[in-house]
N, C-alpha and C positions, 0 to 999 in steps of 0.2 A: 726162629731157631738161632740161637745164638752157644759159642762152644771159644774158651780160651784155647787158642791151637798155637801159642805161642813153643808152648813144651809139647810138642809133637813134631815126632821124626819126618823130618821134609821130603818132600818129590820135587826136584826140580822140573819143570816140562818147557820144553822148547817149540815155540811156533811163529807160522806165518799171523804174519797180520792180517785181518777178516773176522766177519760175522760168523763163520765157522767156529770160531773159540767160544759161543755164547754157551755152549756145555760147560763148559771148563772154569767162565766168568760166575756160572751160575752155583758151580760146585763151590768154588770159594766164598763166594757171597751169603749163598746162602744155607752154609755151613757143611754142604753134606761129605767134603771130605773129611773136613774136623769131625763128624758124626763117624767115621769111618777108622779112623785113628790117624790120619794122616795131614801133614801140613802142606799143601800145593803151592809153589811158588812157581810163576808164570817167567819164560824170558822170552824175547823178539827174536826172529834172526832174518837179515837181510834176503837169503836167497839157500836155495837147497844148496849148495856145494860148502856156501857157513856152516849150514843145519847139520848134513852128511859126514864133515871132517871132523866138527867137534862131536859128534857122537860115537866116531870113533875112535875119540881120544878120551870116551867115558868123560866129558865135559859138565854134559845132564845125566840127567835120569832115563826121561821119555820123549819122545819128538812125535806132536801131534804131525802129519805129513802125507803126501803124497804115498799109497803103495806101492806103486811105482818105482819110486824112491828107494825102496825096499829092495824089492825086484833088481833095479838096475845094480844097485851094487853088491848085493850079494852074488850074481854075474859077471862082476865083472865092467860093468859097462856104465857106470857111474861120470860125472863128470869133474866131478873133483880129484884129483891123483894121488888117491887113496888106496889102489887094489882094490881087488874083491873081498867083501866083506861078508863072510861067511857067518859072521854071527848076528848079523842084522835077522829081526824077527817083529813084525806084529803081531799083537794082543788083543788087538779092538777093534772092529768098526765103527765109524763114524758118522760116514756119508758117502754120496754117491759124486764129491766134487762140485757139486752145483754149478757146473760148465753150462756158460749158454754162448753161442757164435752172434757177436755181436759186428754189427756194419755199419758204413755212410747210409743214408736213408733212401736209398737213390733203388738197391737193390731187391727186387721181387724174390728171389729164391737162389739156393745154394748154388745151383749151375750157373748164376747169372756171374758168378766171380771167377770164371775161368779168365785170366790173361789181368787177372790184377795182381795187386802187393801184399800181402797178407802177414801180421807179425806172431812171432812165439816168442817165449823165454828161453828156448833153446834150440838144436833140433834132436837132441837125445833126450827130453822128458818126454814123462805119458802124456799129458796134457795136449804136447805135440801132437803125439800122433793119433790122439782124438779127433784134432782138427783133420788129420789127413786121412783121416777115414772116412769124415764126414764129406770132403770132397771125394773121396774115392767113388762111394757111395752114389755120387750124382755125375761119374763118367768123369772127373776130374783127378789129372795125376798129380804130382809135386813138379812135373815138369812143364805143367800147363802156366804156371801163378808163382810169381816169384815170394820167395819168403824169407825175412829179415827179421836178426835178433834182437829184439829190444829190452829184453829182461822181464821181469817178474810185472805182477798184476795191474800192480800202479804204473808202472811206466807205462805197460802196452795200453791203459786206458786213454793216459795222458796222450800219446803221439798217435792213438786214434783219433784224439779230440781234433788234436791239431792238423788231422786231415793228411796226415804222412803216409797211413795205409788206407785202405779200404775196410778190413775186415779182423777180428783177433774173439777167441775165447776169452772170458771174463765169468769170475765167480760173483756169486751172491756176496756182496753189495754194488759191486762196481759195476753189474750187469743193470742194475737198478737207477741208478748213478747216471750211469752211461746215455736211457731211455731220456733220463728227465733232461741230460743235455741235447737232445734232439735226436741222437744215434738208434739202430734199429736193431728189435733180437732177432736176429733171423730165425734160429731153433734150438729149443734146448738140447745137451747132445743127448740125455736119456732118451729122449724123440725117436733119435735117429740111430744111434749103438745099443740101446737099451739098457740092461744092467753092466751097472760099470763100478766098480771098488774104486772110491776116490780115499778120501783120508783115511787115515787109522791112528790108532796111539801104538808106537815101534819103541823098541828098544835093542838091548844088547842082551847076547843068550845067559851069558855069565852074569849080566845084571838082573836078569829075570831070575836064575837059579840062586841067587842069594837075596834077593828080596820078595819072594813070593807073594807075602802077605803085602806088601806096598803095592804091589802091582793089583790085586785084588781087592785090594781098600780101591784102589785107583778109580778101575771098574764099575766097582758097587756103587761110588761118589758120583764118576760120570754117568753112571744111569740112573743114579735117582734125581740128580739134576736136568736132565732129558726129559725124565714122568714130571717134574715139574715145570718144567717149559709148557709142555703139552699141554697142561691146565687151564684152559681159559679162565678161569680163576686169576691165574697167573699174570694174565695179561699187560697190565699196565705194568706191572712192576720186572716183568720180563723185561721190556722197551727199555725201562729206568735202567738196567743192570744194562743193556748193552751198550747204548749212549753213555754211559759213562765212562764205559772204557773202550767208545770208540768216538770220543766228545766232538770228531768232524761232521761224524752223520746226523743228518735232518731229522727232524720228528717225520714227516714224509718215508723217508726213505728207510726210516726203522719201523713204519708203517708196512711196507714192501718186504722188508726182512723178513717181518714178521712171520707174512702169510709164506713167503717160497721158500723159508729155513724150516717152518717147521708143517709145511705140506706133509698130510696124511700118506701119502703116496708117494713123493718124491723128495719129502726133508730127512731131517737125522733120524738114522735107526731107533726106534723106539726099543731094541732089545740088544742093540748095543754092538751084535755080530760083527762078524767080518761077510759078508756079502760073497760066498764064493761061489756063484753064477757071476759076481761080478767083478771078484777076482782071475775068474778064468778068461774073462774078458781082455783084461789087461795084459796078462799073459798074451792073448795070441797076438793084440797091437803091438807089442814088444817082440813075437816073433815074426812076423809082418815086417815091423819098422826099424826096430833097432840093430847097431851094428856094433860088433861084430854079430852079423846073422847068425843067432840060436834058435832050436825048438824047443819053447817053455810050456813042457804040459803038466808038472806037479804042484800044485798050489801049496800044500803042506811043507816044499821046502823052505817059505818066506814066512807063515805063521806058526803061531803055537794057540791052540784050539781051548787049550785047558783052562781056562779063566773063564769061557762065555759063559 
């Protein structure tokens, strides 16, 4: 499929670095948002609170991201000194986060890390307080296990490697990553929380309400590039497109990708939703965890429905 999309109205998207983007890589490659009418141009951003302020400055378009993310500052409760940002809105689901609790090798089971070091990226992201439910869960408080910020996904793998903590969540690849350096998954958190709203494609309400049809080119691109991931068909040339543009990953470990990114069960949405069993999820870990203490029971005030 090949489509000159040079002269086509662009969508900027903003994202974390990961094997999560291979929707995104795939839509561009192999054409389907050019097929859609739209031109996708990809940018990086160092850490949600970059991703968070410039979207509030209408910087992009869309921010592939945490829901969470969403959540939190439309409340209020954000970590960048942004306000609340009422018109933050998801459009799409993604995935379920692909969070796995990864360890030194030393440890048999979740309870066995009461009284050790454990790192996050923050202690106001979702992500956080996955981890801390997952110790909750096995009789473990926040006061049991001290916990240190380290930042975002690469670092916390890096100064696991280096034997600084014990224990830290890790997405697909770096969970992958992680094993092949000797470190241990202890459990996926699907496992153990269940359904859980990890990324989405967000934007801004008034960017939603003036570009409708880009948001649903968007859509239509990332989910026809998802039916083609899923193609075993597709296979080799799937790998091709993500090593390319993530040229540090192994053929090994795009091998590993492969199979837990796009797991029948636990990879990306094959219909693209927002998961709201697993947004309500998120929801209560944020009225659980975050502070200032809220009860978050409406899901509908962080999405807009009407594109699935």
């Amino acid at each position: 499929m090949s489509h000159a999309s040079s002269d086509l109205p662009e969508v900027v998207v903003n994202v974390f670095p990961g094997g999560f983007n291979w929707g995104v890589y795939v839509g561009i490659d192999q054409g389907f948002f050019a097929a859609e009418g739209i031109r996708v141009t990809v940018e990086g951003t160092p850490n949600s609170v970059t991703q968070m302020t410039r979207l509030s400055q209408g910087a992009f378009d869309i921010a592939m991201t945490a829901v969470d993310n969403i959540v939190a500052y439309v409340e209020g409760q954000g970590e960048a000194p942004i306000g609340p940002q009422p018109d933050f809105v998801a459009f799409m689901g993604s995935d379920n986060g692909f969070l796995s609790l990864v360890t030194q090798p030393a440890f048999a089971d979740v309870a066995a890390l009461r009284g050790t070091t454990l790192s996050v990226d923050a202690m106001t992201t979702g992500y956080a307080f996955v981890l801390f439910d997952i110790l909750r869960r096995s009789g473990i408080g926040l006061e049991d296990c001290t916990l240190v910020r380290v930042g975002g996904m690469i670092q916390r793998y890096r100064s696991l490697l280096a034997g600084n903590e014990v224990g830290t969540l890790l997405s697909a690849p770096y969970n992958l990553i992680a094993q092949g350096e000797g470190l241990k998954e202890l459990v996926k958190a699907h496992a153990v929380i269940g359904a859980y709203q990890g990324n989405v494609a967000a934007t801004r309400r008034p960017w939603l309400a003036a570009n409708r049809e880009k948001a649903q080119a968007y859509v239509a691109g990332y989910r026809a590039a998802i039916a083609w991931l899923v193609d075993p068909a597709n296979r080799d040339a799937a790998i091709a497109v993500l090593r390319r543009n993530l040229p540090d990953m192994t053929a090994e470990v795009a091998e590993g990708s492969y199979r837990e990114l796009l797991d029948p069960a636990h990879g990306f949405y094959r219909d693209c939703k927002i998961d709201m069993a697993g947004l309500a999820c998120v929801l209560d870990l944020r009225s659980r965890y975050a502070e200032p203490r809220k009860s978050l029971t409406d899901p509908l005030k962080y999405c807009d429905l009407s594109l699935q």
